[in-house]
C-alpha positions as YAML, in Angstrom:
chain: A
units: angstrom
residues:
- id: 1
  name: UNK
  ca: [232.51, 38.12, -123.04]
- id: 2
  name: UNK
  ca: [232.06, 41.02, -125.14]
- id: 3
  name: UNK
  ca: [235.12, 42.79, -126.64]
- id: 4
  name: UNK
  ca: [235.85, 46.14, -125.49]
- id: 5
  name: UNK
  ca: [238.19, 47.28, -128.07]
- id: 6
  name: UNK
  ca: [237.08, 49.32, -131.06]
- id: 7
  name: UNK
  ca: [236.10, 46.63, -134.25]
- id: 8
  name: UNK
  ca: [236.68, 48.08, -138.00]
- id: 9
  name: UNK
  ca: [234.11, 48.77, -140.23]
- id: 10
  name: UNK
  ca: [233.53, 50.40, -143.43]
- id: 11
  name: UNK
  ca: [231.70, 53.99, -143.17]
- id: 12
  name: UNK
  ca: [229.69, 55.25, -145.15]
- id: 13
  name: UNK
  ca: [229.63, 58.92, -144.50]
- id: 14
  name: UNK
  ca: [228.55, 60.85, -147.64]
- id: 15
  name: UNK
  ca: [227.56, 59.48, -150.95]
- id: 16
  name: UNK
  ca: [230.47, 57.64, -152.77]
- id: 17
  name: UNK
  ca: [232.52, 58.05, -149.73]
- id: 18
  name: UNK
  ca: [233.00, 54.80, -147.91]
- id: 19
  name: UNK
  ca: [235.93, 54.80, -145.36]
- id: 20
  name: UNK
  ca: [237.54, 52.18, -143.11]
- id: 21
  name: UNK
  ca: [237.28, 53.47, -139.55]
- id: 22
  name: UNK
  ca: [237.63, 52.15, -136.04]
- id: 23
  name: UNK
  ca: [234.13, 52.11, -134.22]
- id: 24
  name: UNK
  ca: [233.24, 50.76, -131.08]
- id: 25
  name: UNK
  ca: [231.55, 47.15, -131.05]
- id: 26
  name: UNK
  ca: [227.50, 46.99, -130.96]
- id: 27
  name: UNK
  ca: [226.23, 47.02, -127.79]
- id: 28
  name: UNK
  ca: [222.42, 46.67, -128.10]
- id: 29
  name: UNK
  ca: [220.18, 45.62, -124.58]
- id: 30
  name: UNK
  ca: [218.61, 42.07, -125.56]
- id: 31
  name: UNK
  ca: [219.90, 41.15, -128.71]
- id: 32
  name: UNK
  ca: [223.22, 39.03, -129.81]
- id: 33
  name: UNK
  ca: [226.72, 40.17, -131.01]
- id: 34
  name: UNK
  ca: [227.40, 38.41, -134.12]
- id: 35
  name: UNK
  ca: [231.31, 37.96, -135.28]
- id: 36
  name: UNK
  ca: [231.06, 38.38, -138.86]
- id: 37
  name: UNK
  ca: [232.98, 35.87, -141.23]
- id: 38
  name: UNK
  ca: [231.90, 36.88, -144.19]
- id: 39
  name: UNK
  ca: [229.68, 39.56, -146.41]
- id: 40
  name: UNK
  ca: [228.48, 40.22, -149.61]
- id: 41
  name: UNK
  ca: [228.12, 43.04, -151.70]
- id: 42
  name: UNK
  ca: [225.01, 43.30, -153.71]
- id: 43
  name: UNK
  ca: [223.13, 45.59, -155.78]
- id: 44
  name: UNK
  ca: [221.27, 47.59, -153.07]
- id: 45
  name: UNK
  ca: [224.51, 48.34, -151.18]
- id: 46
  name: UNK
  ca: [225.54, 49.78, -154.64]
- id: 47
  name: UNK
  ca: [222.30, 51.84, -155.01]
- id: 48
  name: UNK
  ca: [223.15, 53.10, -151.13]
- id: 49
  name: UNK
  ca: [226.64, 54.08, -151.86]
- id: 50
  name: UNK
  ca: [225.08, 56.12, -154.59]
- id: 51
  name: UNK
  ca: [222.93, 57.74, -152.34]
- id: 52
  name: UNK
  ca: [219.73, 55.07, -152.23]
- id: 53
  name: UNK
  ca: [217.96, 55.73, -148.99]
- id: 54
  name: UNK
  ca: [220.03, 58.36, -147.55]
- id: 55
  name: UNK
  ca: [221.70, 56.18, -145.34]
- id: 56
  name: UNK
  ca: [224.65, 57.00, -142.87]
- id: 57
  name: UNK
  ca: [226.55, 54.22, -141.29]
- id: 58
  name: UNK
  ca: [228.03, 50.74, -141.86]
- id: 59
  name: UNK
  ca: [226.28, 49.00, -144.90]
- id: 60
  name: UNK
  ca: [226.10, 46.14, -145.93]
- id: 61
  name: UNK
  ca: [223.49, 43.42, -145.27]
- id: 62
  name: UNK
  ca: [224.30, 40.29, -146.68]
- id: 63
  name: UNK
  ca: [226.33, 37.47, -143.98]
- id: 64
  name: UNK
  ca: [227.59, 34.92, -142.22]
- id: 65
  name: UNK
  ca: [228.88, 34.72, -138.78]
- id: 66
  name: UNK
  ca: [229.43, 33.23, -135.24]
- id: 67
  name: UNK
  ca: [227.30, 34.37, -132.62]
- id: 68
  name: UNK
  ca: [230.01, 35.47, -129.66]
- id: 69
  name: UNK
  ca: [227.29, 36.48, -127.14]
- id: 70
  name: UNK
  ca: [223.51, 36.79, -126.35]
- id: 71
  name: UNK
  ca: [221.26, 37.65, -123.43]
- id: 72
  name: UNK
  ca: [220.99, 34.94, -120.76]
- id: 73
  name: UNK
  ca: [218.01, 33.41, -122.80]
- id: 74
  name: UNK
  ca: [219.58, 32.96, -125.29]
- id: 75
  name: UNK
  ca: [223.34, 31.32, -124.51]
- id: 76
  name: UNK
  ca: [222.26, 28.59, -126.56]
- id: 77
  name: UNK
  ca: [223.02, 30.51, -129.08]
- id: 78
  name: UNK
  ca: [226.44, 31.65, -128.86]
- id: 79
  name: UNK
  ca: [229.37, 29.66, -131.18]
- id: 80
  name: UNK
  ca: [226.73, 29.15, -133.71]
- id: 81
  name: UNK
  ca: [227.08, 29.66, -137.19]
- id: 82
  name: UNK
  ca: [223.90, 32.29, -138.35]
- id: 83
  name: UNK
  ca: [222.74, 34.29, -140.97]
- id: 84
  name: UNK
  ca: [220.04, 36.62, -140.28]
- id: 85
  name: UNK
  ca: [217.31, 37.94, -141.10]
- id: 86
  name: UNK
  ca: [218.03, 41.99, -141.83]
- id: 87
  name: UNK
  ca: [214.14, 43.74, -140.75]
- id: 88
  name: UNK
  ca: [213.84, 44.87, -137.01]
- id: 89
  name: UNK
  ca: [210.68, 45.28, -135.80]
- id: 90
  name: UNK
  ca: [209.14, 47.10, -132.63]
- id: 91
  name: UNK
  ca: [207.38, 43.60, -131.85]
- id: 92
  name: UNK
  ca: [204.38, 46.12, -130.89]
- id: 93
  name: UNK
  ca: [202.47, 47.29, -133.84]
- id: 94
  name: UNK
  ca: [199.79, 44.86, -136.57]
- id: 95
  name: UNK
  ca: [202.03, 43.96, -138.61]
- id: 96
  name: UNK
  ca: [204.42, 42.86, -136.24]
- id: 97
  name: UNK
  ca: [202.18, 40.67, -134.46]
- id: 98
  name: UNK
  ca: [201.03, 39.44, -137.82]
- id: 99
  name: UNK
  ca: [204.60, 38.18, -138.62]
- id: 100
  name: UNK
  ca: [205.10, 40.67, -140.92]
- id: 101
  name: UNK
  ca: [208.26, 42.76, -139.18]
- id: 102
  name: UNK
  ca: [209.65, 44.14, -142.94]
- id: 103
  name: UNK
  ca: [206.22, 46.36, -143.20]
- id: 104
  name: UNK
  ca: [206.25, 47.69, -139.73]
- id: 105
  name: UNK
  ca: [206.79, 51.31, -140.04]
- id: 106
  name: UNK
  ca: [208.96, 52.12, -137.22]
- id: 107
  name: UNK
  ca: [211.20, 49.46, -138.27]
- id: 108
  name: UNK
  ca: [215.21, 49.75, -138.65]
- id: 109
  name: UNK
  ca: [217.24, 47.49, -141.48]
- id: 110
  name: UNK
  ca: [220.24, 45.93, -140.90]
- id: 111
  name: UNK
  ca: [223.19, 48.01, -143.53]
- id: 112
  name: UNK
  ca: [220.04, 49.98, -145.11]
- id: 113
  name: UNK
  ca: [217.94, 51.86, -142.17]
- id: 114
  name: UNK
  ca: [218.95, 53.43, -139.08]
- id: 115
  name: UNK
  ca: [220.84, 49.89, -138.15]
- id: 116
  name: UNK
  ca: [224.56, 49.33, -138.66]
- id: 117
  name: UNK
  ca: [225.26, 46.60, -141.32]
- id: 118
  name: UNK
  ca: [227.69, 43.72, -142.06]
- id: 119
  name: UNK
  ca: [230.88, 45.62, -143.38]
- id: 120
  name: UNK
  ca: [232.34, 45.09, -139.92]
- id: 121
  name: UNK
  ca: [233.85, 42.91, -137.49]
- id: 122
  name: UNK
  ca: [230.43, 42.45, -135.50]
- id: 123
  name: UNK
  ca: [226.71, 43.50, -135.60]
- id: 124
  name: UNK
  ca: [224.04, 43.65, -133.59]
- id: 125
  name: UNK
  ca: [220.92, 41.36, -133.81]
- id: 126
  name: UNK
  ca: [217.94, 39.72, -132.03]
- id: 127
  name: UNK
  ca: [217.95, 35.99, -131.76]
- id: 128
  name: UNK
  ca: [214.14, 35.91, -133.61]
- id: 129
  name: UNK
  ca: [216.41, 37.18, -136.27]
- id: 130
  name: UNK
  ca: [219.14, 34.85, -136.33]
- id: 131
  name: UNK
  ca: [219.18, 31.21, -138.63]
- id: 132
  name: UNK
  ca: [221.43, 28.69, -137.82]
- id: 133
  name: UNK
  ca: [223.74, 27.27, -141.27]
- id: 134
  name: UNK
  ca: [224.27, 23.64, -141.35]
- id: 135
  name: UNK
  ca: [227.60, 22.45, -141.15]
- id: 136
  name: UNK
  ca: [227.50, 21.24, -144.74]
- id: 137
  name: UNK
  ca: [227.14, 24.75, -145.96]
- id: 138
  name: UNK
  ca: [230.35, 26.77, -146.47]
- id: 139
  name: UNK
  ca: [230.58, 30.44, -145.86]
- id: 140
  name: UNK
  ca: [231.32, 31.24, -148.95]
- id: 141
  name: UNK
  ca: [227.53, 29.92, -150.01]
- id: 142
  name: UNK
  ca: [225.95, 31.03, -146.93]
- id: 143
  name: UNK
  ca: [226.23, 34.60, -147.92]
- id: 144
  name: UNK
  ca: [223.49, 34.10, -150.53]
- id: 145
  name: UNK
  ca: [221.05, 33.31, -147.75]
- id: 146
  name: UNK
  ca: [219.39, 36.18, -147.36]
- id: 147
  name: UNK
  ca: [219.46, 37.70, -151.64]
- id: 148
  name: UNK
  ca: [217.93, 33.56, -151.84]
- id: 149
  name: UNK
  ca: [215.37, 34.22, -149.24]
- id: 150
  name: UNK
  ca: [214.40, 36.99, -151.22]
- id: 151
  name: UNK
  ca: [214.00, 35.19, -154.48]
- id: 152
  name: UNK
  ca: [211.94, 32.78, -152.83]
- id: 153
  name: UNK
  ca: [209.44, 35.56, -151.80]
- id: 154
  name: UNK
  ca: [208.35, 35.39, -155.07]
- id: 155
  name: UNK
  ca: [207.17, 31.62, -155.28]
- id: 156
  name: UNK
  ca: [205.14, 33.06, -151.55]
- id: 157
  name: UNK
  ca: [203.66, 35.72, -153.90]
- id: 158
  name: UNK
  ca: [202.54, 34.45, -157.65]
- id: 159
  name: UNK
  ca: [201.70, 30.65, -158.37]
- id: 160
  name: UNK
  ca: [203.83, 28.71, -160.46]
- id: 161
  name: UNK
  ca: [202.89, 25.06, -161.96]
- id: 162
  name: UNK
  ca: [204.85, 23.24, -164.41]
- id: 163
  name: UNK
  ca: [203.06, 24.92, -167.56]
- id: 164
  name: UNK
  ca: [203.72, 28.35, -166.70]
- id: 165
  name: UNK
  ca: [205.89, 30.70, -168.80]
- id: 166
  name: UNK
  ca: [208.81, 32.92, -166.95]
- id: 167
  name: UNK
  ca: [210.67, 35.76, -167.90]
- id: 168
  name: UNK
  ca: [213.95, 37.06, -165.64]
- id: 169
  name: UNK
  ca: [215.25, 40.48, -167.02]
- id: 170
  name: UNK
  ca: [218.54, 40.84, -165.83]
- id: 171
  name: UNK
  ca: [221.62, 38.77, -166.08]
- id: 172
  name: UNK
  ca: [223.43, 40.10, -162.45]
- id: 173
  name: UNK
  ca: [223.77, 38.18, -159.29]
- id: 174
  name: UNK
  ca: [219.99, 38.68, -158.15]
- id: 175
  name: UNK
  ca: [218.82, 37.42, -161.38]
- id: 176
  name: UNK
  ca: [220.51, 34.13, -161.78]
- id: 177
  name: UNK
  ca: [219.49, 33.53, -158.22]
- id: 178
  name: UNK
  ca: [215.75, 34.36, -158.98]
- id: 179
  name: UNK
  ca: [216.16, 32.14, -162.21]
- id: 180
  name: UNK
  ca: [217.35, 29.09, -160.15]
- id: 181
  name: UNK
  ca: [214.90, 29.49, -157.73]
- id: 182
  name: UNK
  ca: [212.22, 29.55, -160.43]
- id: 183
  name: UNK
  ca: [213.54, 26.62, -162.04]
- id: 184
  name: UNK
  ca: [212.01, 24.65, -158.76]
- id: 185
  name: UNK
  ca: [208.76, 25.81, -159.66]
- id: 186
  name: UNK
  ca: [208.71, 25.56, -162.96]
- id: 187
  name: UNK
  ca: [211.00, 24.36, -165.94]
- id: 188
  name: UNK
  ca: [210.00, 27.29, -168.30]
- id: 189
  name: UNK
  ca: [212.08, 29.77, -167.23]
- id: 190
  name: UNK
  ca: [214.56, 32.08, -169.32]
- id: 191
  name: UNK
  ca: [217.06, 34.54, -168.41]
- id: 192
  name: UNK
  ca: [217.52, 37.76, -170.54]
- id: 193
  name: UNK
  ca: [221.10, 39.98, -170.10]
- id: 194
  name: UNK
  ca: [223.13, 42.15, -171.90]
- id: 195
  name: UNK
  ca: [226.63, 40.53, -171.40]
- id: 196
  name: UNK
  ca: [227.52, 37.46, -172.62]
- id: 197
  name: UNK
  ca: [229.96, 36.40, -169.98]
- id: 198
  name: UNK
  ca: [227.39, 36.36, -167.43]
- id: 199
  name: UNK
  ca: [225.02, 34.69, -169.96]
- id: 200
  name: UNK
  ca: [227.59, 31.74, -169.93]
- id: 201
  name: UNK
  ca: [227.68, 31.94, -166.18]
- id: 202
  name: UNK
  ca: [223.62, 31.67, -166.40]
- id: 203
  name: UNK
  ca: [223.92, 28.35, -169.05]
- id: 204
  name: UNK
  ca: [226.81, 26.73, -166.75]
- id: 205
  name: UNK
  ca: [224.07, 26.90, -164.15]
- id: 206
  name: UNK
  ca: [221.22, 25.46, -166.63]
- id: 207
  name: UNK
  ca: [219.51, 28.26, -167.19]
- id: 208
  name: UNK
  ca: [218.16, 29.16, -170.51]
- id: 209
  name: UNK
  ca: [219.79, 32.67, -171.51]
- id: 210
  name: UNK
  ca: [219.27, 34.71, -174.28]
- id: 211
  name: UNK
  ca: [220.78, 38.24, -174.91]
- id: 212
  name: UNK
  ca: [218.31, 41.09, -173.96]
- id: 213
  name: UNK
  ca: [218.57, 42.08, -177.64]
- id: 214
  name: UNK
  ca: [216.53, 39.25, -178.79]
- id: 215
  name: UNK
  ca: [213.49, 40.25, -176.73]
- id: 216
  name: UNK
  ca: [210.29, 40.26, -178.68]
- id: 217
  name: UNK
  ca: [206.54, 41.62, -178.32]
- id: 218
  name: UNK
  ca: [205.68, 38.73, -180.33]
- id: 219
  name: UNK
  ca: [206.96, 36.27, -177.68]
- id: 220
  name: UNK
  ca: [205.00, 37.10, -174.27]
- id: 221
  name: UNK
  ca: [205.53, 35.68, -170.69]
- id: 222
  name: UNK
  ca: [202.88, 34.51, -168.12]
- id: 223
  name: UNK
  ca: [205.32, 36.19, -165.29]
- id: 224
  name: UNK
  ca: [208.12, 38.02, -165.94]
- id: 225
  name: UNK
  ca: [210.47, 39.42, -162.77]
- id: 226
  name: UNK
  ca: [212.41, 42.79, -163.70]
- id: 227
  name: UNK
  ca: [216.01, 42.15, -161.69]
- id: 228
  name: UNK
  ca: [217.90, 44.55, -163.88]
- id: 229
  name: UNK
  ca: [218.19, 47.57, -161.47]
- id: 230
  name: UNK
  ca: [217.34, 49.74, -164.16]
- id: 231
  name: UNK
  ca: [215.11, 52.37, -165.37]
- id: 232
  name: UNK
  ca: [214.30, 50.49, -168.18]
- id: 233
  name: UNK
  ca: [213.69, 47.18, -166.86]
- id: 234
  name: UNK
  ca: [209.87, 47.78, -165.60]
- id: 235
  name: UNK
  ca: [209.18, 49.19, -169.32]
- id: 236
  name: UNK
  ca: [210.77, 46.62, -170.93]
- id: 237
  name: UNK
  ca: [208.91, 43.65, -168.31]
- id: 238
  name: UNK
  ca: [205.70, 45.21, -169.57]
- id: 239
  name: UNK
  ca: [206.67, 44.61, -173.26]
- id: 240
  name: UNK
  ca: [206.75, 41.10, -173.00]
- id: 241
  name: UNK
  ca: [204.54, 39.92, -170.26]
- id: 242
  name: UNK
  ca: [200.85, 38.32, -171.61]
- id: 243
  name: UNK
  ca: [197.35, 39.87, -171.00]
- id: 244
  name: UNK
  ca: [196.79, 39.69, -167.36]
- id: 245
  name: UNK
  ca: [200.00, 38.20, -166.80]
- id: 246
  name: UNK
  ca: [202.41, 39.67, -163.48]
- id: 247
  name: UNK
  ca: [205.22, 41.64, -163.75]
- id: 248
  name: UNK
  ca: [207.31, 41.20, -160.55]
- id: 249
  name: UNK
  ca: [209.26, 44.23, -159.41]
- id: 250
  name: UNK
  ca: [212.31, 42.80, -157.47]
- id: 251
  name: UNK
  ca: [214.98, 45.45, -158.69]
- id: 252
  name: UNK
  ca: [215.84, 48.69, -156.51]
- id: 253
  name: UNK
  ca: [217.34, 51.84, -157.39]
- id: 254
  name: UNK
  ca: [217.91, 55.58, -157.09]
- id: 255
  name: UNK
  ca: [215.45, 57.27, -159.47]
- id: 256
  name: UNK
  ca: [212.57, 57.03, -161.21]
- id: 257
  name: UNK
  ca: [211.29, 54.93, -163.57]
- id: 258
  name: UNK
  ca: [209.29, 56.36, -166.62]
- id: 259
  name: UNK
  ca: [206.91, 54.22, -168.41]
- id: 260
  name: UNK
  ca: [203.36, 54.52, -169.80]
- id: 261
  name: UNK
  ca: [200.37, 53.26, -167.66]
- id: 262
  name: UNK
  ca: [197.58, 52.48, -170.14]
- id: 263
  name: UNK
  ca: [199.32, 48.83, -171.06]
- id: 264
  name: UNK
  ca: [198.88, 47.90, -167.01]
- id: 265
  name: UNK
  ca: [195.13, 48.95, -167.79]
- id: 266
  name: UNK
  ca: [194.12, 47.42, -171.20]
- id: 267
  name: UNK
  ca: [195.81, 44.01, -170.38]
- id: 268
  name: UNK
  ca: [194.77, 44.05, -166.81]
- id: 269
  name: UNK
  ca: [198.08, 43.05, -165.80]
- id: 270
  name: UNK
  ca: [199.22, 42.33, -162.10]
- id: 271
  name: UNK
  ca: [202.32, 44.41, -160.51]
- id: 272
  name: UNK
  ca: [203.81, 42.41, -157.95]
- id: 273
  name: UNK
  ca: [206.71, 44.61, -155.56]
- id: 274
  name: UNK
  ca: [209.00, 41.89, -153.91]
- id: 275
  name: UNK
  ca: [211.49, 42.61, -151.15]
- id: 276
  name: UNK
  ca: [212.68, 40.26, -148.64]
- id: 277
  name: UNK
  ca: [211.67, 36.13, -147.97]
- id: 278
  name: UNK
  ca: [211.92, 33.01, -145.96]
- id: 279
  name: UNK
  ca: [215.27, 31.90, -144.66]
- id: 280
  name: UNK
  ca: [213.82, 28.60, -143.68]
- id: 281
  name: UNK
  ca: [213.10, 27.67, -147.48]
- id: 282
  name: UNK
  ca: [216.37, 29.33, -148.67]
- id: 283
  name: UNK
  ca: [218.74, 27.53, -146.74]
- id: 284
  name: UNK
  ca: [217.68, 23.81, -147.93]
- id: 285
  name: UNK
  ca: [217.58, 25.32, -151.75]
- id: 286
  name: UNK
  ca: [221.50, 26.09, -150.82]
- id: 287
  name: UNK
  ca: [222.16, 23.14, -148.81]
- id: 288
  name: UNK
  ca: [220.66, 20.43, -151.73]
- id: 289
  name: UNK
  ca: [222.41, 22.08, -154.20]
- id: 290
  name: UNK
  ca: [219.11, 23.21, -155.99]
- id: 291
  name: UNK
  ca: [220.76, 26.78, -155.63]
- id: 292
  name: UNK
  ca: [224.65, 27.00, -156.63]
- id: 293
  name: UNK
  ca: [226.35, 30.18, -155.87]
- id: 294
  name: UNK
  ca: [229.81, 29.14, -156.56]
- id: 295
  name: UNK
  ca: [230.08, 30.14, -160.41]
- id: 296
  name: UNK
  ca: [228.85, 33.86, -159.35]
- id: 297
  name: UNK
  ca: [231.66, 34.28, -156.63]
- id: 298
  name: UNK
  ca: [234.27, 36.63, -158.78]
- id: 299
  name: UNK
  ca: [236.24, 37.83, -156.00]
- id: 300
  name: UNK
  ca: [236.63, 37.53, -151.81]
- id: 301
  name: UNK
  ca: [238.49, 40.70, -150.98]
- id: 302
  name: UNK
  ca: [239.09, 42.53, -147.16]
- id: 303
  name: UNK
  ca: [237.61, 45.28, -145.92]
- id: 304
  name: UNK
  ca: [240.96, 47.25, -146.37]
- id: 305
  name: UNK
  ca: [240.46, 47.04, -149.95]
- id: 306
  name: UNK
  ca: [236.96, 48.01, -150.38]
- id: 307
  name: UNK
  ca: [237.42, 50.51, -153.10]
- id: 308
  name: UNK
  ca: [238.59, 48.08, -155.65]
- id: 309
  name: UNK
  ca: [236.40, 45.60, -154.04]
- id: 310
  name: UNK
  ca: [232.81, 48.07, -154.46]
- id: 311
  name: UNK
  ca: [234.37, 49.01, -157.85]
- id: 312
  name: UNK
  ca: [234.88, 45.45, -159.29]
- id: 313
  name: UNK
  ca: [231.18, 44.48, -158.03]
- id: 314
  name: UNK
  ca: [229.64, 47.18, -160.59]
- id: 315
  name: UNK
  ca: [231.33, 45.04, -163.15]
- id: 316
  name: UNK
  ca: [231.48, 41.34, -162.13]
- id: 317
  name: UNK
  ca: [229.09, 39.05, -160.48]
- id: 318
  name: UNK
  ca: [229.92, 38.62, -156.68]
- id: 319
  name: UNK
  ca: [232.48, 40.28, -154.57]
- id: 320
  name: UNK
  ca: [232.37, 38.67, -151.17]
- id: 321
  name: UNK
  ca: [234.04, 40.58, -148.13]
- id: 322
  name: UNK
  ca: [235.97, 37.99, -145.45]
- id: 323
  name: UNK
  ca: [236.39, 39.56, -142.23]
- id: 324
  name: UNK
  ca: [236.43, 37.44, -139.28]
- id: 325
  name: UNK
  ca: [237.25, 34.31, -139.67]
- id: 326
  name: UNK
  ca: [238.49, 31.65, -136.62]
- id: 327
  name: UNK
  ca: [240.65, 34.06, -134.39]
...
């Protein structure tokens, strides 16, 4: 039965002012109430509280949770463990029909666009959305479904083979994810940061890492994937990268990004914008251990202490939120 009683949630009512309020609990016709265990912060929930997308409401978009009611349909559902998928389409328009719900232009986003996020006690979601976790698979790693989904997108995008060269710019929590999901593609893959504590982090996992420093025109990439959330990271992806090589864009911020255009002409190279991917290939990557997420976990705070929490996250590698729980 659904809760009547207000839930807490962080707020995000202005840029850089994020408050812990009481709100009422999602009711939305059709789709599921989630109880949320667990969330993560990541960089786009950063870039929002900076004023990214001008968006109002509860952030957040990373999560896992129990699923404490659903439509009729869809009771099979509820006590499940789920992380979920954060685009809402109208189910209406081409590129909705095609599958392709993250394009269509009326949609809403869960913690990003015109949909309440996962900085709460529940959210709202329909069950076309929703991915059951295996039992093996702790919250604590389940969190990284959906930033793993998105890495995957890539390896849906560009084609990878044993042989080919890869460059990740950007030693934070998206880009040792993107590196280890690389690494199934492709053993050639090295990781370029500026701090040398998260470069450690990056070798504990396997990953070749080098210091951002040592980056060279004379060495160039077959694909190289800016994750640095940066300015300066497209500029410096197009330094490196070979004659009609790809440059993957996976990093988003607030602002522009200068750089000089004739380079993408003369060397005929590919730009590749990456967003969101497939929960069905993440989860195994996770599950198998292909994927490890514990070494990036720095913190697991509550949502009562969200200002040292959002502070510590521009610093460290993941802060993790637990809310929920078994009540």
């Amino acid at each position: 039965m659904i809760r009547v009683m207000p839930m807490k949630a962080l707020v995000l009512e202005s840029p850089g002012s994020l408050a812990l309020r009481e709100l009422a609990i999602p009711q939305r016709q059709g789709e599921c109430l989630v109880r949320v265990r667990m969330a993560g912060i990541c960089g786009t929930d950063l870039q929002i509280l900076d004023g990214y997308a001008g968006f109002r409401g509860v952030p957040g978009h990373e999560f896992v949770g129990i699923v404490e009611s659903a439509p009729p349909e869809d009771r099979g559902w509820i006590g499940r463990r789920v992380a979920g998928e954060i685009n809402i389409g109208c189910g209406q328009c081409g590129f909705c029909a095609a599958g392709i719900k993250e394009h269509c232009h009326t949609r809403t986003v869960v913690g990003i666009r015109e949909r309440d996020g996962a900085f709460a006690e529940y959210l709202s979601l329909p069950v076309c959305n929703l991915h059951a976790i295996p039992d093996a698979l702790s919250d604590e790693a389940a969190v990284f479904v959906e930033p793993v989904a998105a890495a995957c997108r890539i390896l849906e995008q560009i084609a990878l083979d044993d042989r080919s060269r890869v460059a990740v710019l950007g030693d934070g929590r998206m880009g040792l994810l993107v590196a280890q999901v690389l690494m199934t593609a492709t053993p050639d893959v090295t990781l370029f940061g500026r701090h040398p504590a998260k470069l450690e982090v990056a070798r504990r996992l396997a990953i070749a890492a080098r210091l951002s420093e040592e980056l060279s025109p004379a060495v160039r990439f077959d694909v190289v994937v800016d994750v640095t959330g940066r300015a300066a990271g497209l500029r410096q992806a197009l330094g490196i990268v070979r004659p009609r090589g790809t440059v993957v864009m996976k990093s988003t911020f607030h602002g522009e990004a200068p750089f000089e255009p004739w380079p993408i002409v003369v060397d005929e190279i590919t730009l590749v914008g990456s967003r969101c991917g497939p929960f069905d290939r993440a989860i195994p990557l996770l599950e198998s251990g292909a994927v490890r997420v514990d070494p990036l976990i720095a913190r697991v705070a509550r949502l009562d202490e969200h200002e040292s929490a959002f502070a510590d996250a521009r610093r460290a590698l993941k802060v993790l939120f637990a809310i929920g729980g078994d009540r």
